[in-house]
Biopython code that builds the backbone (N, CA, C, O; Angstrom):
import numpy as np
from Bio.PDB.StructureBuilder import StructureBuilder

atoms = [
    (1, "UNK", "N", (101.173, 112.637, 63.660)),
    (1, "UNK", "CA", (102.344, 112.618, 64.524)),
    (1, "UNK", "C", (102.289, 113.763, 65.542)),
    (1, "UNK", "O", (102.238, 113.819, 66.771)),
    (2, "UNK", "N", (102.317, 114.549, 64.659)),
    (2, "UNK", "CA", (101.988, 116.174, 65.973)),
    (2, "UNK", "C", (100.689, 116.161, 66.643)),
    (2, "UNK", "O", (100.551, 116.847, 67.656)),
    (3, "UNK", "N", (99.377, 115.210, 66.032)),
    (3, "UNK", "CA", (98.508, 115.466, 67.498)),
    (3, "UNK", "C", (99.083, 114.296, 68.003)),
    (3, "UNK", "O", (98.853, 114.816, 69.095)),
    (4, "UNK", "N", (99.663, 113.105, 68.314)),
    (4, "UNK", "CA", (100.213, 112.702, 69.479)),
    (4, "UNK", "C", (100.980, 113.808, 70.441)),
    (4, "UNK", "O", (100.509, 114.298, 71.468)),
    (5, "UNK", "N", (102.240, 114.074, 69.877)),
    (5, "UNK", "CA", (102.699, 115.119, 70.563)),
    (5, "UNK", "C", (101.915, 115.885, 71.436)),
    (5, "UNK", "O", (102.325, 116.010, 72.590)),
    (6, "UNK", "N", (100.874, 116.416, 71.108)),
    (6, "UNK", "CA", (100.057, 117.403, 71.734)),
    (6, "UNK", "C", (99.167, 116.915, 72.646)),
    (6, "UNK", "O", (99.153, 117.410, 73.773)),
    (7, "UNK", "N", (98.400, 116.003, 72.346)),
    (7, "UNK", "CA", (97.900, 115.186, 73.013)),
    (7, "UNK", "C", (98.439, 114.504, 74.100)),
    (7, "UNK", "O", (97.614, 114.184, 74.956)),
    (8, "UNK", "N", (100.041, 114.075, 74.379)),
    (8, "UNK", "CA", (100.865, 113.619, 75.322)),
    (8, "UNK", "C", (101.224, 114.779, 76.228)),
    (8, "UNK", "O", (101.052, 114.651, 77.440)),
    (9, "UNK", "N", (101.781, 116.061, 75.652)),
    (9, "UNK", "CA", (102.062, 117.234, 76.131)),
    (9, "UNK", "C", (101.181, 117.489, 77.155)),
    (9, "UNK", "O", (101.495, 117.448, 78.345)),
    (10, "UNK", "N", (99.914, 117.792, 76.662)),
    (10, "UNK", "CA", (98.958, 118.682, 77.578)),
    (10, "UNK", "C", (98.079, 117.697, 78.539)),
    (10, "UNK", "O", (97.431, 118.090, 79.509)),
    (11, "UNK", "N", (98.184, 116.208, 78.048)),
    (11, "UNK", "CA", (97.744, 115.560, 79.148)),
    (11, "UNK", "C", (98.869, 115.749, 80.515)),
    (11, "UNK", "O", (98.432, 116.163, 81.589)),
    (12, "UNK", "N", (100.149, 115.445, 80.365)),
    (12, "UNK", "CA", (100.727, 115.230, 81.076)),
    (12, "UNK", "C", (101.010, 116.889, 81.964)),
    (12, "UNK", "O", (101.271, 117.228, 83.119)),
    (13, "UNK", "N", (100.798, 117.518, 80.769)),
    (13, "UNK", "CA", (100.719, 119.322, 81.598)),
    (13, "UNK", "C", (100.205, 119.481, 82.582)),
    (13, "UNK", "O", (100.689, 119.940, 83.617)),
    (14, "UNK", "N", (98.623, 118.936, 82.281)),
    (14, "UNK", "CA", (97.728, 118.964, 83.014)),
    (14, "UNK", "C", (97.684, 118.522, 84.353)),
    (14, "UNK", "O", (97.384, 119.189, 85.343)),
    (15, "UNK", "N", (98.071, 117.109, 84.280)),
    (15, "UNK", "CA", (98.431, 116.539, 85.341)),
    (15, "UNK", "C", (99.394, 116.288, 86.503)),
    (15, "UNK", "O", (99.223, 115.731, 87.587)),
    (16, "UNK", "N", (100.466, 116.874, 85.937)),
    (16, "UNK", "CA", (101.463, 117.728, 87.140)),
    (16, "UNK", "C", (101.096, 118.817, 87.432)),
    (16, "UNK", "O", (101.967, 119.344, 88.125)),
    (17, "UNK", "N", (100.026, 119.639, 87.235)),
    (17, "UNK", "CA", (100.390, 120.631, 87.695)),
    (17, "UNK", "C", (99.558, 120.774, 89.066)),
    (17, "UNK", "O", (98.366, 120.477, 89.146)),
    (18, "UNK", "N", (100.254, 121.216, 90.031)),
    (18, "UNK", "CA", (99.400, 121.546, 91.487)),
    (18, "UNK", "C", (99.800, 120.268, 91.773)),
    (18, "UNK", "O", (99.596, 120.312, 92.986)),
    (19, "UNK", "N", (100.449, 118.539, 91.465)),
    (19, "UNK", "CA", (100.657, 117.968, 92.244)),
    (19, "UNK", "C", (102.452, 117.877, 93.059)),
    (19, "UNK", "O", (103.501, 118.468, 92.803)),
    (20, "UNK", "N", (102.136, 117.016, 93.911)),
    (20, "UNK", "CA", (103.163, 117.103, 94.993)),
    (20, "UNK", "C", (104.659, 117.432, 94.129)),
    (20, "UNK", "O", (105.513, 118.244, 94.485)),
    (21, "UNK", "N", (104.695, 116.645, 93.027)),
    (21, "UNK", "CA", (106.255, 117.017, 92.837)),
    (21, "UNK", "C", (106.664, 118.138, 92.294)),
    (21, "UNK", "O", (107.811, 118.580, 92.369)),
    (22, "UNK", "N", (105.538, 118.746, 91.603)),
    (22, "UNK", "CA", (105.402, 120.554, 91.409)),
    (22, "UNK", "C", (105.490, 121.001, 93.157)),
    (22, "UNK", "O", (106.442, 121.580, 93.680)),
    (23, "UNK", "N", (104.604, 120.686, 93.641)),
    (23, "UNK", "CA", (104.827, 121.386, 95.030)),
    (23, "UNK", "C", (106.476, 121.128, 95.344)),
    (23, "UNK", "O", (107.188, 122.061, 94.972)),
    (24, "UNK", "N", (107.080, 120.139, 95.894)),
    (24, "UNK", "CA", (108.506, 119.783, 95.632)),
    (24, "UNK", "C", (109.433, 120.774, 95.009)),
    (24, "UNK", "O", (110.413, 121.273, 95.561)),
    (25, "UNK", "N", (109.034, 120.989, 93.867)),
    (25, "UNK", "CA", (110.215, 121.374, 93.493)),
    (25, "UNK", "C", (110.387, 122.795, 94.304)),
    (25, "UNK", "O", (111.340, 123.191, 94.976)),
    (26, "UNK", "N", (108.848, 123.562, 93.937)),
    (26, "UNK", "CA", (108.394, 124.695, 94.449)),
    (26, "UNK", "C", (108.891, 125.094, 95.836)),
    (26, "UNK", "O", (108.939, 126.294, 96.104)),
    (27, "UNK", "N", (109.276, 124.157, 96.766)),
    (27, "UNK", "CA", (109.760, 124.056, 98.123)),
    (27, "UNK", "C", (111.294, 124.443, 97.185)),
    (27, "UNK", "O", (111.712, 125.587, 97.004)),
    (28, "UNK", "N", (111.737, 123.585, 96.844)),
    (28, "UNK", "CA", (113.603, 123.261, 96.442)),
    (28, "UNK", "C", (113.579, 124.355, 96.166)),
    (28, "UNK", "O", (113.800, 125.024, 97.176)),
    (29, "UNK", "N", (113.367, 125.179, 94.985)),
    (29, "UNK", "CA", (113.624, 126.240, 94.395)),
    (29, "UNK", "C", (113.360, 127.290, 95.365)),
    (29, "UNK", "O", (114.285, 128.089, 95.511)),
    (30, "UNK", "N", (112.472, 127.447, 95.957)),
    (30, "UNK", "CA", (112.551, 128.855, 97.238)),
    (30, "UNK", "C", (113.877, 128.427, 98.423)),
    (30, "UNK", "O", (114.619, 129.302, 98.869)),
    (31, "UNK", "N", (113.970, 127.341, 98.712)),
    (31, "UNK", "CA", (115.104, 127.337, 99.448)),
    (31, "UNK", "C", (116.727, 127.104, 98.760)),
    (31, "UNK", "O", (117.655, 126.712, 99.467)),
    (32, "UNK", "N", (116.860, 127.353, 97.563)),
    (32, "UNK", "CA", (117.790, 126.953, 97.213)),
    (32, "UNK", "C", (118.692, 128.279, 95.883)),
    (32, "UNK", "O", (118.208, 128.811, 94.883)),
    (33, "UNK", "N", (119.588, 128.358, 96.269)),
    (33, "UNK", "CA", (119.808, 129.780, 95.290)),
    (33, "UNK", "C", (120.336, 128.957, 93.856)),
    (33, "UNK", "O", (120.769, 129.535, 92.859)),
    (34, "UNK", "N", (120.223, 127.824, 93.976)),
    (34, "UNK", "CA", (120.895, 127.587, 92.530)),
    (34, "UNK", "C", (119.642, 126.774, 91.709)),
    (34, "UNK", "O", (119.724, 125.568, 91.477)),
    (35, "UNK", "N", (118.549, 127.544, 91.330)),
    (35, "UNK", "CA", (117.557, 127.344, 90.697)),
    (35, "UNK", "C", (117.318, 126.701, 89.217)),
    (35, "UNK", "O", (116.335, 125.991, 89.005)),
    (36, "UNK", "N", (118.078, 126.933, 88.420)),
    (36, "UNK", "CA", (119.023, 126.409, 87.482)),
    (36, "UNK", "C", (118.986, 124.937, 87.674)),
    (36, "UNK", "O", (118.431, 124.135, 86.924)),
    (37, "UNK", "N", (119.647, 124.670, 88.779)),
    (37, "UNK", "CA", (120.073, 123.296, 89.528)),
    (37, "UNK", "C", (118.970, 122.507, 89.864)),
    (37, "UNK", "O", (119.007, 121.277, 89.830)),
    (38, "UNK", "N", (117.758, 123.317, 90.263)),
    (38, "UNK", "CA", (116.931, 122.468, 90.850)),
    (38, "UNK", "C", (115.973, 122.340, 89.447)),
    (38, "UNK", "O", (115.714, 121.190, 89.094)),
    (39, "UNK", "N", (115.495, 123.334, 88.721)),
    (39, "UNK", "CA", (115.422, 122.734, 87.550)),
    (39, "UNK", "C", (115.746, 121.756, 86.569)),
    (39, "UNK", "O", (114.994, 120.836, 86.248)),
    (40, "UNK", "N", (116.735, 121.943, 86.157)),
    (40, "UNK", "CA", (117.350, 120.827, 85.876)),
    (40, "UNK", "C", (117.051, 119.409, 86.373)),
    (40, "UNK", "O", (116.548, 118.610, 85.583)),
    (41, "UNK", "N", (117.339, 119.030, 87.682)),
    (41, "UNK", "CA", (117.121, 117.861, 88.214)),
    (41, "UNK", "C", (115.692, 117.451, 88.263)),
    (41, "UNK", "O", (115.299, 116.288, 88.354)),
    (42, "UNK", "N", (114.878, 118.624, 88.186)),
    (42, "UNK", "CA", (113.437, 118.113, 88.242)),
    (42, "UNK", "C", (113.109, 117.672, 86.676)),
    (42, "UNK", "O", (112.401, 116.678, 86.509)),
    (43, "UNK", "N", (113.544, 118.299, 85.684)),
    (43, "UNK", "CA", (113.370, 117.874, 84.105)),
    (43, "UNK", "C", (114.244, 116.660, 84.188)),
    (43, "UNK", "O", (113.722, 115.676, 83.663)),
    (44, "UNK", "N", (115.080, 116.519, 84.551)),
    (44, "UNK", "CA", (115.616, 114.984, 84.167)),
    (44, "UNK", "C", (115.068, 114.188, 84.870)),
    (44, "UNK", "O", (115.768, 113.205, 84.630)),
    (45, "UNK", "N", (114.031, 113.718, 85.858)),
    (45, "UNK", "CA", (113.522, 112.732, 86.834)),
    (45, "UNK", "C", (112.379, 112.555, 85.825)),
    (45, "UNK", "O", (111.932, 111.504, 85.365)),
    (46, "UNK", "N", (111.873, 114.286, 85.498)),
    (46, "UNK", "CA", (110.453, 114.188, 84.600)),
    (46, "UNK", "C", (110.385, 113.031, 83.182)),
    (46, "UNK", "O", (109.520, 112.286, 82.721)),
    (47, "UNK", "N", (111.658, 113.337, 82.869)),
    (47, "UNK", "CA", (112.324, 112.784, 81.560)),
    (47, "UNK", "C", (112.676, 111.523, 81.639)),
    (47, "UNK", "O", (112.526, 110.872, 80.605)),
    (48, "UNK", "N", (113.174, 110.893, 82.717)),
    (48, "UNK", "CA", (113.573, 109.256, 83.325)),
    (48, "UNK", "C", (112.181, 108.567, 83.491)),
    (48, "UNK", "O", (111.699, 107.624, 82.863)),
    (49, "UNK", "N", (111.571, 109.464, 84.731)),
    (49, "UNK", "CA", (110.504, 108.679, 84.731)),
    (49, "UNK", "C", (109.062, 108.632, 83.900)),
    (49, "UNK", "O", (108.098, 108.084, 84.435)),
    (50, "UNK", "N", (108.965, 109.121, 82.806)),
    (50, "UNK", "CA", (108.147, 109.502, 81.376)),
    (50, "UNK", "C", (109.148, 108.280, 80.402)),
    (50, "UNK", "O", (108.512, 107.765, 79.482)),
    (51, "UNK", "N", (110.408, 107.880, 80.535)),
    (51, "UNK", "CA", (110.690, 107.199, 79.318)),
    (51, "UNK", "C", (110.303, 105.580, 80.387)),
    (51, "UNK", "O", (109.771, 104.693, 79.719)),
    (52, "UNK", "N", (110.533, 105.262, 81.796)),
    (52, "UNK", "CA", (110.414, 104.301, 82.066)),
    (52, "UNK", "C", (108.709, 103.881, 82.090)),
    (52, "UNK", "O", (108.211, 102.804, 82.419)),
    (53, "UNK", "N", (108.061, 105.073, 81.644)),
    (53, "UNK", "CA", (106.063, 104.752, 81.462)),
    (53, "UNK", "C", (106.293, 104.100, 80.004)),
    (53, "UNK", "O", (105.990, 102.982, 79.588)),
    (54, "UNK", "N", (106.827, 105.004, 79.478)),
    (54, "UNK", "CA", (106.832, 104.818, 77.752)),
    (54, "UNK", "C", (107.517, 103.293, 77.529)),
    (54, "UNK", "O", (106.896, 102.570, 76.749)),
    (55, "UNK", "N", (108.604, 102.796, 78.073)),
    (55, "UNK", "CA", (109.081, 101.457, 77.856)),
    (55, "UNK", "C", (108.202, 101.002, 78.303)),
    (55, "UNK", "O", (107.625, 100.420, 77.385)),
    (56, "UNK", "N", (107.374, 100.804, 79.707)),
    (56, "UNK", "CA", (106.515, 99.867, 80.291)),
    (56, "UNK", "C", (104.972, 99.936, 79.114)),
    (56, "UNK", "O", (104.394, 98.919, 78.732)),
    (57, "UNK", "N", (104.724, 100.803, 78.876)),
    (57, "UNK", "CA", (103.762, 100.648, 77.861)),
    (57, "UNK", "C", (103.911, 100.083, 76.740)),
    (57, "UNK", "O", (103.074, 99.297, 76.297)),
    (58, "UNK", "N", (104.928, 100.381, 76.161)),
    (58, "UNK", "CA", (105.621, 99.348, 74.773)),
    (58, "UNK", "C", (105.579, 97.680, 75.105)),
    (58, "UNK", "O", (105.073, 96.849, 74.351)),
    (59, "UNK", "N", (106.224, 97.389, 76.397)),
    (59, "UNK", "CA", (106.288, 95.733, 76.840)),
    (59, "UNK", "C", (104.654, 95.512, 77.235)),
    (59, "UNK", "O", (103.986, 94.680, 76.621)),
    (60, "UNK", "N", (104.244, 96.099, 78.005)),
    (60, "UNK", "CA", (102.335, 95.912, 78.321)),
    (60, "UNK", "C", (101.681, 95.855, 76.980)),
    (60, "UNK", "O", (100.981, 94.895, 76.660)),
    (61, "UNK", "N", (101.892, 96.832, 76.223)),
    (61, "UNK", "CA", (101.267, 96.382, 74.676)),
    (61, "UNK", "C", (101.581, 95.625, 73.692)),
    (61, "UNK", "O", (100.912, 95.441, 72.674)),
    (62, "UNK", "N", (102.718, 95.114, 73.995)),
    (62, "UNK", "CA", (103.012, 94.003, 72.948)),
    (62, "UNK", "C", (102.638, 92.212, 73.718)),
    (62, "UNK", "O", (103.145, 91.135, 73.403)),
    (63, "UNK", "N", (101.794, 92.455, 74.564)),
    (63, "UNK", "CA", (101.953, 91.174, 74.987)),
    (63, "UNK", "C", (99.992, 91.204, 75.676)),
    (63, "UNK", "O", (99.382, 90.206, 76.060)),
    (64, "UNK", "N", (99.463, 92.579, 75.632)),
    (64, "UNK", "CA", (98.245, 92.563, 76.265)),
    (64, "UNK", "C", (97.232, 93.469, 75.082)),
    (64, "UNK", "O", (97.556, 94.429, 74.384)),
    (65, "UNK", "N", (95.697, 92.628, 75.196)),
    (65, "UNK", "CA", (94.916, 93.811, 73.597)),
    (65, "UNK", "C", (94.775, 95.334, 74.831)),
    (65, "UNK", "O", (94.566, 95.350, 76.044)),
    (66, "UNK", "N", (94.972, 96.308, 73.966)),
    (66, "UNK", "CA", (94.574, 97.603, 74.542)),
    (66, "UNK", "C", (93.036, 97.453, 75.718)),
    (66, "UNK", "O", (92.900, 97.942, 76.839)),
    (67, "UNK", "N", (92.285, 96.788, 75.093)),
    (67, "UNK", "CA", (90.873, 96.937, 75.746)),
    (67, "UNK", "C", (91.217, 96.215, 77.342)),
    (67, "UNK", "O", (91.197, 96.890, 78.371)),
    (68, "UNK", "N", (91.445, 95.123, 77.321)),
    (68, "UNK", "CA", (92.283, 94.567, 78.620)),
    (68, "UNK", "C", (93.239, 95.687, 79.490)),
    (68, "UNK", "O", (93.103, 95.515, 80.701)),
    (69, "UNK", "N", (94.061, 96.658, 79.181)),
    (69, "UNK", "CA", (94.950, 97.650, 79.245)),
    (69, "UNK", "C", (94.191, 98.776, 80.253)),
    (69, "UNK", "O", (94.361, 99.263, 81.371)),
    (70, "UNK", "N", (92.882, 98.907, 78.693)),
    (70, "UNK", "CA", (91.692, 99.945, 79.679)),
    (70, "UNK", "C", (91.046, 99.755, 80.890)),
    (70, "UNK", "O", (90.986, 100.528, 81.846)),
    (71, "UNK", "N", (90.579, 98.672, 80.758)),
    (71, "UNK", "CA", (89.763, 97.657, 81.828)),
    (71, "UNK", "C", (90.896, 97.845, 82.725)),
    (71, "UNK", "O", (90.817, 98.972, 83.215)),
    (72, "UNK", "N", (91.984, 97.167, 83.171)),
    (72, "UNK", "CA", (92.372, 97.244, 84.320)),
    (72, "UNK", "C", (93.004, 98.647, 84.440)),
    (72, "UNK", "O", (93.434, 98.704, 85.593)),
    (73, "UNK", "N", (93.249, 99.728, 83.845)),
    (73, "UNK", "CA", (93.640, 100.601, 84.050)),
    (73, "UNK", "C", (92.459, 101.760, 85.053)),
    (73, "UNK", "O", (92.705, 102.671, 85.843)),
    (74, "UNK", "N", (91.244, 101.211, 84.577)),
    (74, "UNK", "CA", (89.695, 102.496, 84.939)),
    (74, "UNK", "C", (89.921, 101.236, 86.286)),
    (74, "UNK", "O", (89.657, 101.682, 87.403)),
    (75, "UNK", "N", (90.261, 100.131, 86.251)),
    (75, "UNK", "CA", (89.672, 99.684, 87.755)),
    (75, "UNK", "C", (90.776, 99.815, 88.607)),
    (75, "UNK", "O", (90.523, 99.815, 89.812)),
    (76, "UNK", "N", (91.981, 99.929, 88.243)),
    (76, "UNK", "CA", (93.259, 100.552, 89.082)),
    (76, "UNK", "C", (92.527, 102.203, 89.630)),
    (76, "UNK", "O", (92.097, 102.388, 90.768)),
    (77, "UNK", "N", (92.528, 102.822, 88.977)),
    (77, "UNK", "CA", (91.825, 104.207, 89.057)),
    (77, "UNK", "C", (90.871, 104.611, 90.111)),
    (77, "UNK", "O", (90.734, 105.760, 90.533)),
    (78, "UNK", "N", (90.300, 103.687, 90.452)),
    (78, "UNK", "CA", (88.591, 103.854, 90.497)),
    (78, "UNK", "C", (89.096, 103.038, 92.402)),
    (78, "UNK", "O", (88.573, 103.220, 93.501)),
    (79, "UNK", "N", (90.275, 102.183, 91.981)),
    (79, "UNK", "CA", (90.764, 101.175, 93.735)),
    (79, "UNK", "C", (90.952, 102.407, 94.534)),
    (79, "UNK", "O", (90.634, 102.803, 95.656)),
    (80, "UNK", "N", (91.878, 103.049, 93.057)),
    (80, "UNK", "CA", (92.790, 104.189, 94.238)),
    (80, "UNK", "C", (92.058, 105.507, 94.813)),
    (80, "UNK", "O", (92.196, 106.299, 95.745)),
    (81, "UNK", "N", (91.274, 105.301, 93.816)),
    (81, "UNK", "CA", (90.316, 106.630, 94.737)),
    (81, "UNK", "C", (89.574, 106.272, 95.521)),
    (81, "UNK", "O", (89.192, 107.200, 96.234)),
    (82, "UNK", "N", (89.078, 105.156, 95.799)),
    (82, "UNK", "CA", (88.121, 104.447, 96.949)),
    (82, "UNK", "C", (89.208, 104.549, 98.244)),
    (82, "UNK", "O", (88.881, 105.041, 99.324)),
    (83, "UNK", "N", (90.652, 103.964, 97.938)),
    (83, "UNK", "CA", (91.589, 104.041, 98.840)),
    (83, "UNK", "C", (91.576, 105.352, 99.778)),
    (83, "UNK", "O", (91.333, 105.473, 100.978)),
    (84, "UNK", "N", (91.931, 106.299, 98.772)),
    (84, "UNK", "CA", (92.180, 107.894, 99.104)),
    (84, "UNK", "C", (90.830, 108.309, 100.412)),
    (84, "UNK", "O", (90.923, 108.828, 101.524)),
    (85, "UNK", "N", (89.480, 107.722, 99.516)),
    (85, "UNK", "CA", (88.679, 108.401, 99.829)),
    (85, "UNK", "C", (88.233, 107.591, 101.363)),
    (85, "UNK", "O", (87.431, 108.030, 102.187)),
    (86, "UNK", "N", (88.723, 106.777, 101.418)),
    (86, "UNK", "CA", (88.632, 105.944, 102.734)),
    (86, "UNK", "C", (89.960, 106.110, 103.857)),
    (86, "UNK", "O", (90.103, 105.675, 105.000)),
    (87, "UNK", "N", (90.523, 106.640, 103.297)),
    (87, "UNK", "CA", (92.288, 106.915, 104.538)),
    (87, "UNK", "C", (93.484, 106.165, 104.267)),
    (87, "UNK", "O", (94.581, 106.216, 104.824)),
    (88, "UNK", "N", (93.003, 105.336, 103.141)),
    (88, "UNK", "CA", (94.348, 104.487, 103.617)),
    (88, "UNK", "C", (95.414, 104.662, 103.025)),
    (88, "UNK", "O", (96.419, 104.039, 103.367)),
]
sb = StructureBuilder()
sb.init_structure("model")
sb.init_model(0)
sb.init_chain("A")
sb.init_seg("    ")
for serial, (resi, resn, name, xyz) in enumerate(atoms, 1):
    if name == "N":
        sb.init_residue(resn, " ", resi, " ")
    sb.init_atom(name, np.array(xyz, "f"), 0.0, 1.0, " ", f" {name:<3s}", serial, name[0])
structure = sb.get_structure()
């Protein structure tokens, strides 16, 4: 149970960090004296939009085998960086 936890934790650590909505907030909070405030609102979006992955993964896995899941997940991955890496 606790290496899920951990395993969810530090992936997702990992992966906000240095992107745009860290940058975001990082903007809010220097312009804003009620820091508190902007905290806050950034943990509850974090928290909304982490439970609406977690429902969508529950309905995607009860209806698709994991290996199918992977497969289109590495070729979603793999579009979007061709995308990136081309401009669009």
């Amino acid at each position: 149970m606790f290496n899920t936890f951990w395993t969810t934790f530090l992936t997702v650590f990992l992966a906000e960090l240095g992107d745009k909505t860290q940058l975001a907030t990082f903007l809010l909070a220097a312009k804003s004296s009620h820091r508190g405030l902007v905290f806050l609102g950034a943990a509850v979006a974090l928290v909304t939009s982490s439970a609406l992955g977690v429902l969508a993964g529950k309905l995607v896995g009860e209806y698709l085998p994991l290996s199918w899941i992977r497969l289109a997940s590495g070729i979603l991955f793999i579009l979007l960086g061709l995308l990136i890496l081309w401009g669009k």
